[in-house]
C-alpha positions in Angstrom: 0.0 0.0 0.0 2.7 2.3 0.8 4.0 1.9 -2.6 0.7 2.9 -4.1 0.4 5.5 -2.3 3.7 7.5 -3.5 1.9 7.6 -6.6 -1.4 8.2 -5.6 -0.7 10.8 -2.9 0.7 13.6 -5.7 -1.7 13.0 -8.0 -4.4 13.8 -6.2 -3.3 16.6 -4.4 -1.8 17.8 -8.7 -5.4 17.4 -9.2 -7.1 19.6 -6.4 -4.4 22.2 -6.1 -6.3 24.8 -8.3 -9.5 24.3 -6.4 -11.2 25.7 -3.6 -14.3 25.3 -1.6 -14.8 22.7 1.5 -14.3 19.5 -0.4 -11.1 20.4 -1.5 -9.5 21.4 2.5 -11.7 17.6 3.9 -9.5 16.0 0.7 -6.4 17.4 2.1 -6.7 16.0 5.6 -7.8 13.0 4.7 -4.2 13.0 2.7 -2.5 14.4 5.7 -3.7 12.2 8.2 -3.0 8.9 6.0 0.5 10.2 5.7 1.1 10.5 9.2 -0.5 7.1 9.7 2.0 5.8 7.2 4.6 7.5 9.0 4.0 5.7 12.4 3.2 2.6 10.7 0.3 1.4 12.4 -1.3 -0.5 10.1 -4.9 -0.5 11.8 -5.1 3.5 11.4 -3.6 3.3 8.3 -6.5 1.4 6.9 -9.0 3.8 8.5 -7.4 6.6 6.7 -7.2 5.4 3.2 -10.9 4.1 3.6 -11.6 8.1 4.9 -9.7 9.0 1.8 -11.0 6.7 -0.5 -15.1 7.9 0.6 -14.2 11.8 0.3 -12.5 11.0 -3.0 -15.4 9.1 -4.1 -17.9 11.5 -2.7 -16.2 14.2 -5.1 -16.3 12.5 -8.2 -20.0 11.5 -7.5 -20.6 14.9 -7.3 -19.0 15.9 -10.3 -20.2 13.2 -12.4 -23.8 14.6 -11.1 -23.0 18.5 -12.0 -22.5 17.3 -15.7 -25.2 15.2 -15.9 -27.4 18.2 -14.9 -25.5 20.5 -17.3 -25.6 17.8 -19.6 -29.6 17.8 -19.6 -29.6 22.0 -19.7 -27.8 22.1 -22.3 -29.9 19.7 -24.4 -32.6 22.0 -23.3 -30.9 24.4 -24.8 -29.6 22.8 -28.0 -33.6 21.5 -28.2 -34.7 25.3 -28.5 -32.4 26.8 -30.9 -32.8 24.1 -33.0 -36.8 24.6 -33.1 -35.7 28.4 -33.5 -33.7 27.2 -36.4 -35.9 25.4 -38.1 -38.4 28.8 -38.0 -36.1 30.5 -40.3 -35.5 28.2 -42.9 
């Protein structure tokens, strides 16, 4: 696990670091608190951390995936109206 997490750990901090908001500062010490876990080695806390970790993370991109479904929809809304406004001119 350790291993996996020297890759994992800058990624995901690469992909939050331009981000703000509440999700983003939970993210970050959930990261923080598995490191420190790591450092101590105790494997028990450790495995709480990274399933801590693992839920935000997941939370997040539940989220996200549900913001573009919903500005997936609008904008079919959208696309639906200019192309009946379209189809006036012709």
């Amino acid at each position: 696990m350790v291993d996996a997490w020297l890759d994992l750990e800058p990624m995901t901090r690469e992909q939050i670091e331009d981000h703000t908001g509440d999700w983003v500062s939970v993210i970050i010490k959930a990261i923080d608190a598995l490191d420190t876990a790591l450092d101590e080695g105790a494997k028990v806390t450790v495995r709480r951390h990274f399933r801590h970790f693992r839920s935000q993370v997941g939370r997040r991109f539940r989220r996200v995936d549900l913001e573009l479904l919903t500005l997936s929809q609008e904008l079919q809304k959208i696309g639906e109206s200019l192309d009946l406004l379209l189809r006036n001119f012709r």
